[in-house]
ROKEDO-31116 format. One record per atom (N, C-alpha, C): residue number from 1; chain; atom name; x, y, z. Coordinates in steps of 0.05 Angstrom, whole numbers, plus 5000, padded with zeros to 4 digits. Layout:
     i   ch   at     px     py     pz
   NUM    A   CA      X      Y      Z
...
This chain:
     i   ch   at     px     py     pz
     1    A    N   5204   5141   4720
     1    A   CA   5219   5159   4737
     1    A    C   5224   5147   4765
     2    A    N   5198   5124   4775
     2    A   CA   5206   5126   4799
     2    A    C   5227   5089   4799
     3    A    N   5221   5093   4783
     3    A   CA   5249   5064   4778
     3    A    C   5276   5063   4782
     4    A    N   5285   5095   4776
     4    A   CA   5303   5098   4791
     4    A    C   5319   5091   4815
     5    A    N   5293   5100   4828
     5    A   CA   5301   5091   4857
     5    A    C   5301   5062   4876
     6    A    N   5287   5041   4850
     6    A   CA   5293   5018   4860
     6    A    C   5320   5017   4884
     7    A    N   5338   5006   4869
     7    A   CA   5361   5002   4880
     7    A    C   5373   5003   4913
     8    A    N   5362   5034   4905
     8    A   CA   5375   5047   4936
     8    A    C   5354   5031   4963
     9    A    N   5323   5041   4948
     9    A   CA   5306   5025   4962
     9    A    C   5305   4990   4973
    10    A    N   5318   4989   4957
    10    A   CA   5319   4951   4962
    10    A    C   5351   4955   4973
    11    A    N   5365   4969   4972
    11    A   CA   5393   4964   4987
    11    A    C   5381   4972   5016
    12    A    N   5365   4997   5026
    12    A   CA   5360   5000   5052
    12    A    C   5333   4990   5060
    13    A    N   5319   4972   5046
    13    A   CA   5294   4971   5053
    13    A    C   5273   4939   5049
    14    A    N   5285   4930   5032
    14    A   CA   5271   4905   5024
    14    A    C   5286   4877   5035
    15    A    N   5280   4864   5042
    15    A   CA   5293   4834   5053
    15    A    C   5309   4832   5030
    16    A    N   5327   4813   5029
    16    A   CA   5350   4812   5013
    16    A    C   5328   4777   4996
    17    A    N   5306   4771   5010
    17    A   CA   5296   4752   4992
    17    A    C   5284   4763   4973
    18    A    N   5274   4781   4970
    18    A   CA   5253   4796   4946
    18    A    C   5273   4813   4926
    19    A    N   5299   4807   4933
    19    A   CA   5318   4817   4915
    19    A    C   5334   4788   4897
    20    A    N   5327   4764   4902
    20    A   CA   5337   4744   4891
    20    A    C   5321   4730   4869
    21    A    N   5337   4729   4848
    21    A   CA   5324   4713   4831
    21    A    C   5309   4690   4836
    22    A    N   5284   4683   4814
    22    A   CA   5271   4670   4820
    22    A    C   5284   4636   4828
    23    A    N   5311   4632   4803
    23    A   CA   5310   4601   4807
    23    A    C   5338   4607   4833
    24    A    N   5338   4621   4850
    24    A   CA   5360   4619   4875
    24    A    C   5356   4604   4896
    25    A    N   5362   4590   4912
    25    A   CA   5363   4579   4930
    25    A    C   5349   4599   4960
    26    A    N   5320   4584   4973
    26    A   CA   5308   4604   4987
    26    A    C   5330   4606   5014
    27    A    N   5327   4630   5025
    27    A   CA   5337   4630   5047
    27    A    C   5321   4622   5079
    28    A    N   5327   4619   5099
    28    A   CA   5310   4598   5110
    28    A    C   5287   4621   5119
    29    A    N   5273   4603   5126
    29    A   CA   5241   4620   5133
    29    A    C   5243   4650   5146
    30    A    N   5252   4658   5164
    30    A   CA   5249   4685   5178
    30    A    C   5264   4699   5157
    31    A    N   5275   4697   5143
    31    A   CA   5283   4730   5119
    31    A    C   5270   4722   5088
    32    A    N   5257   4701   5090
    32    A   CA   5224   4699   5073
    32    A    C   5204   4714   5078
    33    A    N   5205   4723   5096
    33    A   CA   5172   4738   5116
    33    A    C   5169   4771   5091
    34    A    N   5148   4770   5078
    34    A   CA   5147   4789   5075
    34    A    C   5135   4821   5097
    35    A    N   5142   4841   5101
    35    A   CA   5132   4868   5113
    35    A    C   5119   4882   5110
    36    A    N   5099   4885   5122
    36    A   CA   5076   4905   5104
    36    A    C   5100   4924   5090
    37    A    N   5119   4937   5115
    37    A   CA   5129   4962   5096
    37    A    C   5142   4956   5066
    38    A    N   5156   4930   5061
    38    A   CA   5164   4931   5040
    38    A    C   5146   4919   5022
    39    A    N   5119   4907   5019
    39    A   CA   5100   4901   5014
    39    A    C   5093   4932   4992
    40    A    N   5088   4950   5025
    40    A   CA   5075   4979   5006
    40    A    C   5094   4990   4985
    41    A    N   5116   4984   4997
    41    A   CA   5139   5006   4983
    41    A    C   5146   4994   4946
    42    A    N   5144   4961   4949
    42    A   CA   5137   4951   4926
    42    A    C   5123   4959   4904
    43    A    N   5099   4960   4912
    43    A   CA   5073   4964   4896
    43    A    C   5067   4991   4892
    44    A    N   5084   5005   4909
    44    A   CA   5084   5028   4912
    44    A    C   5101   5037   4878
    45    A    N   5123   5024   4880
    45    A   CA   5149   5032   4861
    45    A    C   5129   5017   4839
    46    A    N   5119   5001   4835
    46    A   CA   5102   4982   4809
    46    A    C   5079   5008   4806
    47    A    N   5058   5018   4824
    47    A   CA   5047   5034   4805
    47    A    C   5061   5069   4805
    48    A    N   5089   5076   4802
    48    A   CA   5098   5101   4799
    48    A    C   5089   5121   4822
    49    A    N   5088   5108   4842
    49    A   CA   5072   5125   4864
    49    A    C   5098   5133   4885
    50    A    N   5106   5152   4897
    50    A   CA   5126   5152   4916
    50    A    C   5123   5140   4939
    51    A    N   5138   5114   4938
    51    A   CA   5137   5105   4973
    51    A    C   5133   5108   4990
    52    A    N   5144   5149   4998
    52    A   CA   5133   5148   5016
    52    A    C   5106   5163   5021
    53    A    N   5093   5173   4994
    53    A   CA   5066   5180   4998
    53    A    C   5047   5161   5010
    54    A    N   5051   5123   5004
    54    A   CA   5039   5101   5002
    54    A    C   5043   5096   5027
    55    A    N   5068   5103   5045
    55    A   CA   5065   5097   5066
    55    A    C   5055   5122   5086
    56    A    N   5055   5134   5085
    56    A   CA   5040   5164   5088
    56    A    C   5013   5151   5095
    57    A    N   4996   5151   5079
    57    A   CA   4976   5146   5074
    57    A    C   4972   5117   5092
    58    A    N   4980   5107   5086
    58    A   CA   4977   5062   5095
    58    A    C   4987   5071   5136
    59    A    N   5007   5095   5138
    59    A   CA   5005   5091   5164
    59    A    C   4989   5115   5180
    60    A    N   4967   5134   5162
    60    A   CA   4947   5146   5173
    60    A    C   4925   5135   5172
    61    A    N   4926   5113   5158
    61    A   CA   4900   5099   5163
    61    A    C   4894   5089   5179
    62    A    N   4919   5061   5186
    62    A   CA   4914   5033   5202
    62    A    C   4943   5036   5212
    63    A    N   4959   5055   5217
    63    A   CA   4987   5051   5235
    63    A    C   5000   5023   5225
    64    A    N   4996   5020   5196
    64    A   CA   5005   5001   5186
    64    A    C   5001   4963   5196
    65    A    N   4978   4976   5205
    65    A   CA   4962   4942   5221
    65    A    C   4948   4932   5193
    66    A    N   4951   4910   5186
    66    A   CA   4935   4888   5179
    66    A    C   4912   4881   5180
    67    A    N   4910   4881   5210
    67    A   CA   4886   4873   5225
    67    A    C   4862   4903   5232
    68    A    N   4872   4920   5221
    68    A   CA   4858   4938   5230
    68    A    C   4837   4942   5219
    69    A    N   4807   4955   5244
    69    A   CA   4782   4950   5233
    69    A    C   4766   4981   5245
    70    A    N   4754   4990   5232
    70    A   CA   4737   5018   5238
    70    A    C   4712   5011   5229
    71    A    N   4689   5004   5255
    71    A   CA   4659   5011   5247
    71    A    C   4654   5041   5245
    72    A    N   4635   5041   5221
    72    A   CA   4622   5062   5213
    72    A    C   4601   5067   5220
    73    A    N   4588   5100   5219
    73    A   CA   4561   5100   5227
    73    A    C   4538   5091   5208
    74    A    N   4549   5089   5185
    74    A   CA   4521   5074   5171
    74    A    C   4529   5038   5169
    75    A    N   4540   5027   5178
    75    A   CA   4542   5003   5191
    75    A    C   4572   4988   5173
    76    A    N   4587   5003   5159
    76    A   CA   4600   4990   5146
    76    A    C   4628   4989   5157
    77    A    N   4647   4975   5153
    77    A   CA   4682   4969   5165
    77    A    C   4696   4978   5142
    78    A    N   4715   4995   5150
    78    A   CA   4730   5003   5148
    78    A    C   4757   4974   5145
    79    A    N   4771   4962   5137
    79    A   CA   4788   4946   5135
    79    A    C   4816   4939   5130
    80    A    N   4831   4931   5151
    80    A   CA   4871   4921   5140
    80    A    C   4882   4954   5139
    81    A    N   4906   4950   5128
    81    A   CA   4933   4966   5124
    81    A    C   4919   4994   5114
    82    A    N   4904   4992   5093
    82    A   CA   4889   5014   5072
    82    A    C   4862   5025   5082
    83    A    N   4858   5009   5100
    83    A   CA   4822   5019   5111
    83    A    C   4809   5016   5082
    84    A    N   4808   4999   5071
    84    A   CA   4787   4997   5045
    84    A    C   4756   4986   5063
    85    A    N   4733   5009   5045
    85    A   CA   4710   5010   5061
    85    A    C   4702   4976   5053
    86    A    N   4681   4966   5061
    86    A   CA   4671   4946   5061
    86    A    C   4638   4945   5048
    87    A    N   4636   4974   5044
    87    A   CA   4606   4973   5018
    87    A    C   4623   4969   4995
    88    A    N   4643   4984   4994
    88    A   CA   4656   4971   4964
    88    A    C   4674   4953   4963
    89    A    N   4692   4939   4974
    89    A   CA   4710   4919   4978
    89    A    C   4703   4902   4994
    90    A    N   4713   4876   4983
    90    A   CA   4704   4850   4997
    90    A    C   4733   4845   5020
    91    A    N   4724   4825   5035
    91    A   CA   4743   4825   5057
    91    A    C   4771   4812   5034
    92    A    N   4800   4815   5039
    92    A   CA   4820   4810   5031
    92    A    C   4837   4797   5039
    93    A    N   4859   4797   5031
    93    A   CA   4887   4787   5047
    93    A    C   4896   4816   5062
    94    A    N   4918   4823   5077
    94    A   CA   4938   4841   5077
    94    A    C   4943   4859   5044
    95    A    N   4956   4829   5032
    95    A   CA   4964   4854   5016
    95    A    C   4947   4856   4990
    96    A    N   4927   4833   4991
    96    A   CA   4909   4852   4969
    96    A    C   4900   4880   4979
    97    A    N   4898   4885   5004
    97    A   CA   4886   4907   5020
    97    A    C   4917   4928   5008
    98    A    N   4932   4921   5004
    98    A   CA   4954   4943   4998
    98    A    C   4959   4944   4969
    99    A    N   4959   4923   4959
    99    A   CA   4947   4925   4925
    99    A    C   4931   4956   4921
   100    A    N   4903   4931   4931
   100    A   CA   4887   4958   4921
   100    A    C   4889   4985   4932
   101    A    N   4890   4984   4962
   101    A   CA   4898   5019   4972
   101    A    C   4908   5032   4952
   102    A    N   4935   5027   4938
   102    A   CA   4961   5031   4925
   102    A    C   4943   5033   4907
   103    A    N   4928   5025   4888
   103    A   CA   4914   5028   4855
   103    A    C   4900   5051   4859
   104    A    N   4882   5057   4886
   104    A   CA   4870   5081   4887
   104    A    C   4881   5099   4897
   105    A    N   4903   5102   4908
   105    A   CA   4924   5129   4912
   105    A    C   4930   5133   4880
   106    A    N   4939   5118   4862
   106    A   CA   4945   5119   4833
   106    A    C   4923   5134   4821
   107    A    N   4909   5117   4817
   107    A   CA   4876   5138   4812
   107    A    C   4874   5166   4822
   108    A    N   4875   5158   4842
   108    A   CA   4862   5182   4856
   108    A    C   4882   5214   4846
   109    A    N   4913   5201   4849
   109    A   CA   4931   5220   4842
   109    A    C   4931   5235   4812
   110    A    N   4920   5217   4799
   110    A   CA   4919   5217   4764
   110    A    C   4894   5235   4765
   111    A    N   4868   5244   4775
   111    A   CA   4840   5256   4770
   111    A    C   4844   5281   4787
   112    A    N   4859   5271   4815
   112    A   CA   4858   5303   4822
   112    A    C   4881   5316   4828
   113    A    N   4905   5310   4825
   113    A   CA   4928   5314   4824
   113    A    C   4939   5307   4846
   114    A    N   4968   5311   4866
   114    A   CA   4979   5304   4884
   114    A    C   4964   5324   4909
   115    A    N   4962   5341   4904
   115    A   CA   4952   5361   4932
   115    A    C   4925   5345   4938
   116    A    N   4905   5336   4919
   116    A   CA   4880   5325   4919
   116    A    C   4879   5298   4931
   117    A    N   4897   5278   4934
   117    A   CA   4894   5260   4925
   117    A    C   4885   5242   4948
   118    A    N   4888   5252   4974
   118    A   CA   4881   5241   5000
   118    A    C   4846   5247   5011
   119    A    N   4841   5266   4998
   119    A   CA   4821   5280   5001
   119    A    C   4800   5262   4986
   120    A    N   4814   5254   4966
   120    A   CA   4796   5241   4946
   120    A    C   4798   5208   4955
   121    A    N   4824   5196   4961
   121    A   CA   4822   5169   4975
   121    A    C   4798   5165   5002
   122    A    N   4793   5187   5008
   122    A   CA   4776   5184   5034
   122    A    C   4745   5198   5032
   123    A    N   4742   5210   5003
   123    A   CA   4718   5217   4999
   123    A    C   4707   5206   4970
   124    A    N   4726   5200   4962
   124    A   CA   4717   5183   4947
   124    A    C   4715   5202   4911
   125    A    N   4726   5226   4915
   125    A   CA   4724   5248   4898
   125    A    C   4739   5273   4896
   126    A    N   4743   5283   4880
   126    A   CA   4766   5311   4882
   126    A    C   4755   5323   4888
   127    A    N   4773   5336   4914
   127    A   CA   4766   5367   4922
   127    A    C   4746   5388   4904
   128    A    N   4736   5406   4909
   128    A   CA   4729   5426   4892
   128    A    C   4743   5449   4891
């Protein structure tokens, strides 16, 4: 369903390099750069998740920083784009950190439905 919307999405949204076949000629370095935003919006559309729930989420976490870091009170970091905790996730890249965010919005959406699903990214469990 959400394949659909490729198209439009990569017409207003994705570098025109992540729209070129693989054997094309690269274009020069600065429109190679991938964006967190089209990063999320990717992986977003790969696991059937709406874009802009993924970015919803990716910019209430970390305002869409990378670099972003939250100590906890039982001593653990918070980490990157997704705030993935650091008792369970190992330190990452960027976008493994948006990988995985993106796999557990999927999860999370699938066990406790869409109204649930934030509640459960950040507690780790569905609402009751």
């Amino acid at each position: 369903a959400m394949k659909r919307w490729l198209p439009a999405l990569a017409a207003c949204c994705w570098p025109a390099s992540a729209l070129m076949a693989p054997d094309s000629p690269p274009f020069p370095a600065p429109h190679r750069v991938q964006t967190v935003e089209s990063h999320i919006i990717r992986a977003a559309l790969d696991a059937d998740i709406p874009p802009h729930v993924a970015l919803s989420v990716a910019g209430r976490e970390s305002r869409l920083r990378p670099d972003a870091e939250h100590l906890n009170r039982n001593g653990s970091i918070d980490r990157g784009v997704m705030q993935l905790n650091s008792r369970w996730h190992p330190p990452m890249t960027w976008q493994e950190n948006v990988d995985t965010g993106i796999a557990i919005i999927a999860e999370k959406t699938r066990k406790c439905g869409a109204a649930g699903m934030y509640f459960a990214y950040n507690r780790g469990r569905c609402p009751k």
